[in-house]
C-alpha positions in Angstrom: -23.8 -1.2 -29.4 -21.0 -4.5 -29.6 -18.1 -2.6 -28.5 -17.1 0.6 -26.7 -13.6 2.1 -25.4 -13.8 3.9 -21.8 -11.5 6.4 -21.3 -10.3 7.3 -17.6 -8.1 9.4 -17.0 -7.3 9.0 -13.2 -5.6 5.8 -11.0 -7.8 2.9 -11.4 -8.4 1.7 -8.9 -6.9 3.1 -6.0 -8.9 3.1 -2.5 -7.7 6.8 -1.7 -9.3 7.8 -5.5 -13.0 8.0 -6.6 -13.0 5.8 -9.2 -16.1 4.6 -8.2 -18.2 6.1 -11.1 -16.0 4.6 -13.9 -16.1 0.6 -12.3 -19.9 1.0 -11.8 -20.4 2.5 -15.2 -18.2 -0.3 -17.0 -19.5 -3.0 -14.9 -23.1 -2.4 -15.8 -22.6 -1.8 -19.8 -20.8 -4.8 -19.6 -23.9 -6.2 -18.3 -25.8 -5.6 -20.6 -23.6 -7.3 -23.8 -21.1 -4.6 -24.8 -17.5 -5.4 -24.8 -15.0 -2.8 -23.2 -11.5 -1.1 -23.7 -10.9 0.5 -20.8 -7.6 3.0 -21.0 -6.8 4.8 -18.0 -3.5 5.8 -15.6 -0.9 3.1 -15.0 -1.3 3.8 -10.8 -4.1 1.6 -9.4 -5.3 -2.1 -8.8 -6.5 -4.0 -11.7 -10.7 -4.8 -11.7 -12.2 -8.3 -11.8 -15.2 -7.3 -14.2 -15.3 -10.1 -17.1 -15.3 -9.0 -20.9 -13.3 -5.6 -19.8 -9.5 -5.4 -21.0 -7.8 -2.7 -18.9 -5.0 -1.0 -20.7 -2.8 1.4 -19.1 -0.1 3.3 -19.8 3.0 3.5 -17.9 3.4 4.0 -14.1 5.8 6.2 -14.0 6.0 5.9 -10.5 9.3 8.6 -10.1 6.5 11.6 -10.2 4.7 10.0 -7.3 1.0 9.1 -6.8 -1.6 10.9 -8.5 -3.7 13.4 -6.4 -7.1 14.4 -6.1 -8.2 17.9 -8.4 -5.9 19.2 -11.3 -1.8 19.0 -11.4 0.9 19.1 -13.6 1.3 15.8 -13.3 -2.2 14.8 -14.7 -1.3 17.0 -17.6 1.7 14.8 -18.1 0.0 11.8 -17.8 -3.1 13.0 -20.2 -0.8 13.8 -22.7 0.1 9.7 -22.9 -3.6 9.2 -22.7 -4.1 11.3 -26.1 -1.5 8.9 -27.7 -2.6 5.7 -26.5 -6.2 6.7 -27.1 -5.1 7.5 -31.2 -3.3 4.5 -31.3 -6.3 2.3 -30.0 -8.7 4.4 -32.2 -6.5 3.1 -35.4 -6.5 -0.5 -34.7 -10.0 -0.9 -33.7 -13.7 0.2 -34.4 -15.4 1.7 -31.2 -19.2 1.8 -31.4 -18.8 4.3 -28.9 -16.3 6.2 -26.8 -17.0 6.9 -22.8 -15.3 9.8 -22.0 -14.9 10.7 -18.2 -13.8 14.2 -17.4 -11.2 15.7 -19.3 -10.8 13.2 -22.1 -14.0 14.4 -23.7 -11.7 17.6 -24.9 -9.7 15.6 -27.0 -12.3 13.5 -28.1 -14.4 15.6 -29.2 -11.8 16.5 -31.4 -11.1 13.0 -32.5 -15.1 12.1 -32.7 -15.5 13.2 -36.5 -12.2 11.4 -37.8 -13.3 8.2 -36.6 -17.0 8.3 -36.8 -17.7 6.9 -33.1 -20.7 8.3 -30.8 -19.4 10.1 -27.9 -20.4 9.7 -23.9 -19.6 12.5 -21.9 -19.6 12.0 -18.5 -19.2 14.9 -16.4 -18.4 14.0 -12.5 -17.8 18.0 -11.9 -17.2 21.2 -14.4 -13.4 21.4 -15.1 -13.2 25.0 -15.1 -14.6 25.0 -11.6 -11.7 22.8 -10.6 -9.0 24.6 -11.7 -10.7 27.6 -9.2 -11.4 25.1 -6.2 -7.8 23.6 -6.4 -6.2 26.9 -6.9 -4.7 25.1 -10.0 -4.5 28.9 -11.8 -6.0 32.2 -11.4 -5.4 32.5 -15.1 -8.5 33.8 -16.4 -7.5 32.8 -19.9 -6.7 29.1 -19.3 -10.1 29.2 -17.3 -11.7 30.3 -20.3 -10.2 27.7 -22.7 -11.3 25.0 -20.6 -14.9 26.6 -19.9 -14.8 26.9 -24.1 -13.8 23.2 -24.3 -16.4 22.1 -21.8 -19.2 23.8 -23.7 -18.4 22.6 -27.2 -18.1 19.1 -25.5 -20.8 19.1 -23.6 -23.0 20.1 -27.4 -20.8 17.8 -29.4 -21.9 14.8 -27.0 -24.4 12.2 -28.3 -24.6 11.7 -24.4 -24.0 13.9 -21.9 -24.1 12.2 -17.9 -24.5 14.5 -15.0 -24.3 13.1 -11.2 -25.7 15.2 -9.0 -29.1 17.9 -9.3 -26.1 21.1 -9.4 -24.4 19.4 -12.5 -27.6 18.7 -14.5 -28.6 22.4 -13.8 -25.6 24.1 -15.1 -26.1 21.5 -18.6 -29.8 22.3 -18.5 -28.8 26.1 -18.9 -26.2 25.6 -22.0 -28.2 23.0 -24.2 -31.4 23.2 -22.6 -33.7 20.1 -21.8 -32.4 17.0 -24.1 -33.1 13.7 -24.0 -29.0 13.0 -24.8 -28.7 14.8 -21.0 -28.9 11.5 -18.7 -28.8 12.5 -14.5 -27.0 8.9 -13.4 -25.8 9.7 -9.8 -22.9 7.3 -8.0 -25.2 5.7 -6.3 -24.5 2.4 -6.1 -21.6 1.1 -3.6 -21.5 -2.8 -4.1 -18.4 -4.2 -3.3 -15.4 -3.6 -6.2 -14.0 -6.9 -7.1 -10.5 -6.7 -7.7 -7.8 -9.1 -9.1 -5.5 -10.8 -7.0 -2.5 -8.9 -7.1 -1.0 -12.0 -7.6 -3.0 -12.0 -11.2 -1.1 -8.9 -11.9 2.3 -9.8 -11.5 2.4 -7.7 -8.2 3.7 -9.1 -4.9 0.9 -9.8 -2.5 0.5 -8.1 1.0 2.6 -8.7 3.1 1.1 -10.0 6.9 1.7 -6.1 8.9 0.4 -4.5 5.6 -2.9 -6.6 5.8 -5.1 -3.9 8.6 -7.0 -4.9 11.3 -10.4 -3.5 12.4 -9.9 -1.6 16.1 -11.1 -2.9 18.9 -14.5 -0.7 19.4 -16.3 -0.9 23.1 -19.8 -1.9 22.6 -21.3 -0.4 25.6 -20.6 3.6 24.3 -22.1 5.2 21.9 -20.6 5.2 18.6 -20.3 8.2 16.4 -18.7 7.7 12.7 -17.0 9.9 10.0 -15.9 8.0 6.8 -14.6 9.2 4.3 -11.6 12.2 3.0 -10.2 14.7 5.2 -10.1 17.5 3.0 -11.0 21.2 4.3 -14.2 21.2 2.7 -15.2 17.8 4.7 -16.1 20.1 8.0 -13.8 17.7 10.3 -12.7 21.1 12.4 -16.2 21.6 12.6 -17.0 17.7 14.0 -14.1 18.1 16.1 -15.2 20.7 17.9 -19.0 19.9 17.6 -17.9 16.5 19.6 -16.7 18.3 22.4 -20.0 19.7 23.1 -21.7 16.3 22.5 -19.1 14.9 25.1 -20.9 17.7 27.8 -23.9 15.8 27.6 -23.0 12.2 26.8 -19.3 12.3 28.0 -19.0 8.1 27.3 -19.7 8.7 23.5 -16.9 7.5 21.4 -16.3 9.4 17.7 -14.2 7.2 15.2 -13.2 9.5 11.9 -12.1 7.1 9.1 -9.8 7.7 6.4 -7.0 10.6 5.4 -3.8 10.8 5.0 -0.9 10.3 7.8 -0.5 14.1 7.5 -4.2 15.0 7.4 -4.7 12.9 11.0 -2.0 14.8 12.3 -3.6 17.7 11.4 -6.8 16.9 13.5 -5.5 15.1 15.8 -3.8 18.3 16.9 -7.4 19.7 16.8 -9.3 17.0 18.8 -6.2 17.3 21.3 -6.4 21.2 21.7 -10.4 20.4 22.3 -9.3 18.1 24.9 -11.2 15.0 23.1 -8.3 12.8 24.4 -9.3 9.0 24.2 -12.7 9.9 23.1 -11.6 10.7 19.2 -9.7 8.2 17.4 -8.0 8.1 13.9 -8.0 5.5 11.8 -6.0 7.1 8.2 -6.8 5.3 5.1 -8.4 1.6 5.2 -9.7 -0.8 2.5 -13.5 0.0 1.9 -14.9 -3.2 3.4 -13.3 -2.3 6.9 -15.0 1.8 6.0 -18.1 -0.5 5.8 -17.7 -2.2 8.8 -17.3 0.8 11.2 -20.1 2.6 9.5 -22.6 -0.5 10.5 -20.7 -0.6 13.9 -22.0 3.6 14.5 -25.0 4.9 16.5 -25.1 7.9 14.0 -22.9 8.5 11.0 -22.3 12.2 10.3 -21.4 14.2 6.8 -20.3 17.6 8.4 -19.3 19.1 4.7 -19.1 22.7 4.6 -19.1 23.4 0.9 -19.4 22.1 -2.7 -21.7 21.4 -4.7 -21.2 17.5 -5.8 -23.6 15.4 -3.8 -21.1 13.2 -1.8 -20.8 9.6 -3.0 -21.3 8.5 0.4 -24.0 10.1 1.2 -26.4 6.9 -1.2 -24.2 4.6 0.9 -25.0 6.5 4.3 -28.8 6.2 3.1 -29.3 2.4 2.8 -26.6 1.3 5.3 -29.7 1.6 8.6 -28.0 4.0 10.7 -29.5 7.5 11.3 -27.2 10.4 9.3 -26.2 14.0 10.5 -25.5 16.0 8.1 -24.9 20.1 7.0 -27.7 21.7 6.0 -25.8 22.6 2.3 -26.9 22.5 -1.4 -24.3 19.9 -1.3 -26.2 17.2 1.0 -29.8 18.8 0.5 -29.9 17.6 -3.3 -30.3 14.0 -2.2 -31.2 14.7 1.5 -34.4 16.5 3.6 -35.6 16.5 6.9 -37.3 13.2 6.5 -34.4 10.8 5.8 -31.5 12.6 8.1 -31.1 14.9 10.9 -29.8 18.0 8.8 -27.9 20.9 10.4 -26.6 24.3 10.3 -22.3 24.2 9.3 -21.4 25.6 12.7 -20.5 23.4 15.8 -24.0 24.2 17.7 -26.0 23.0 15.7 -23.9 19.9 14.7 -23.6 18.9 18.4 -27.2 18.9 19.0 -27.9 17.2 15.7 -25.4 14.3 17.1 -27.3 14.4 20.6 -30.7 14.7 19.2 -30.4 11.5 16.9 -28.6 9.1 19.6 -31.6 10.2 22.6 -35.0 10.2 19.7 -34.5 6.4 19.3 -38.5 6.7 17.6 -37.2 10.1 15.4 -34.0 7.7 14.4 -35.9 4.8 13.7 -38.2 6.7 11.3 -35.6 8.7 9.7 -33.6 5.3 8.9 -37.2 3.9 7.6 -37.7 6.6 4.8 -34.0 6.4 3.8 -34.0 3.2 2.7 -37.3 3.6 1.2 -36.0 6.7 -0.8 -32.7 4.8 -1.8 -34.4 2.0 -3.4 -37.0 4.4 -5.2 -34.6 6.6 -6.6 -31.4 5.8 -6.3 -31.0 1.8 -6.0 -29.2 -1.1 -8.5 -32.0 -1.3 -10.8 -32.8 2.2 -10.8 -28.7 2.5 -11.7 -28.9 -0.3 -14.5 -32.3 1.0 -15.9 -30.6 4.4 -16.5 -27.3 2.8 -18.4 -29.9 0.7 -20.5 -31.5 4.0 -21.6 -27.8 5.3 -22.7 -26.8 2.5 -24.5 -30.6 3.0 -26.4 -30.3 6.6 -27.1 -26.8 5.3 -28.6 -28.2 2.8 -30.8 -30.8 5.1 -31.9 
């Protein structure tokens, strides 16, 4: 395998996106001597990985950013993926293609006319999405893409699942093949990007560049990083926190990222739960300052209250040495168990004494922190990661 084109169809890379999957994946196949093409949105910061040429197509910036979850506009935008993606097939041989998401449809279309093996990598089950985002109710659009997604899924020399609930549903439609690779985001090393300078971008300007807060040292330091979306539980830590704050009333709880409209959402909350100074918002921040508050915490805390995706941060929450609360959902407990984090019920009870449990039991913390490093390196570490990509690019070359 000399030479593969990687097909993304999402902003790449953006720090509000999850475009984590697609840099690690690239970045390791790259690794390991294959040159890439990789096509993707024109929104999003240029990568420093060497032997990659990022092509996009335009910005068209007019519509606005790109969200999370399916929208008109990613229909727009996928329909100048198509043509770009024929227009690189003509001009160039592809050992293989690596299909993320929803360009698999049209390339399992395109797979037979140009004789290229076909990678399939499934972050979630599209049909699902257009439910969970309340895209359509349409019950036949829901079944064209659940048709698509099946006859993708078997026309796939490769298919990659990321979490246990993914590699399930594939299990049940093709049954136990060696083409069915479980390669979960689990890796979180820094993403090296260009200069914007390099891209013929004006650089940040000095108030654009953010500062970490000013955290007191002598409180104890709860942390949420990561989205605010509804399914994240932050009503649920909100309110949990208040009932920590009953018992340890100087404990501090930081909640990282969201939009300017999503902390004013739950800042509302934490103010109607009369959290005052002891809750503070940061909105969205680069990921090395995300990493910095996380190591700054007493106890980080994943209060999701549905899905089915194992949270990318949850491999990051289990090698960063800093005991984890979490929900006790199928969500969390496909990585997690009792022995690596403090898992509790979805409801504010049981959340609050999680919280309290985990910054009094110093020796339960300490041994919880122990095993989840230990189980991140076993399963779910670098060289676990790359080992897994090797075996791709071999059942490719087979």
């Amino acid at each position: 395998m000399n030479k593969a084109l990687v097909i993304a169809p999402q902003p790449f890379f953006t720090a509000r996106g999850t475009p984590f999957s697609v840099y690690f994946r690239t970045l390791i196949t790259v690794e390991q001597g294959v040159n890439v093409d990789l096509l993707t949105y024109g929104e999003g910061q240029d990568v420093d990985i060497p032997g990659v040429r990022i092509i996009r197509i335009p910005r068209f910036a007019m519509f606005g950013d790109v969200k999370t979850g399916p929208s008109g506009l990613k229909l727009f935008l996928d329909f100048f993926i198509i043509l770009w993606t024929l227009g690189l097939l003509l001009v160039n041989r592809y050992d293989f293609v690596h299909a993320h998401e929803e360009s698999v449809f049209f390339c399992r279309f395109l797979k037979p006319i140009f004789r290229f093996k076909l990678v399939y990598d499934m972050h979630s089950s599209l049909p699902q999405q257009l439910t969970n985002f309340s895209f359509t109710k349409s019950r036949l659009l829901i079944g064209l893409f659940e048709k698509l997604e099946n006859t993708s899924i078997r026309a796939a020399d490769v298919v990659i699942t990321i979490c246990p609930a993914l590699a399930d549903y594939v299990d049940q439609l093709i049954g136990k093949q060696d083409k069915h690779l479980l390669i979960e985001n689990s890796i979180f090393d820094e993403v090296k990007l260009l200069p914007a300078a390099a891209q013929g971008k004006p650089g940040k300007r000095q108030k654009d560049i953010v500062e970490p807060l000013t955290l007191p040292k002598d409180q104890p330091l709860v942390v949420y990083a990561g989205t605010l979306e509804a399914y994240q539980g932050i009503d649920l830590l909100i309110s949990a926190f208040s009932r920590v704050l009953a018992v340890k009333p100087d404990a501090l709880l930081l909640i990282v990222g969201g939009s300017q409209n999503q902390v004013k959402q739950y800042s509302d909350i934490a103010i109607q739960e009369n959290l005052g100074k002891s809750c503070l918002f940061t909105g969205r921040v680069p990921q090395v300052l995300a990493k910095h508050y996380n190591a700054r915490a007493n106890v980080i805390v994943s209060p999701r209250i549905s899905g089915t995706n194992t949270p990318l941060k949850v491999y990051e929450q289990l090698f960063c040495g800093v005991p984890l609360v979490a929900t006790n959902i199928y969500s969390h407990t496909q990585v997690l168990n009792d022995n690596v984090a403090f898992l509790v019920d979805p409801d504010p009870e049981s959340m609050a004494s999680g919280i309290i449990m985990a910054l009094n039991d110093q020796n339960m913390a300490a041994a919880k922190v122990t095993n989840a490093r230990e189980l991140y390196e076993n399963k779910y570490s670098r060289r676990v990661y790359t080992a897994k990509i090797r075996h791709m690019l071999e059942i490719l070359d087979s």
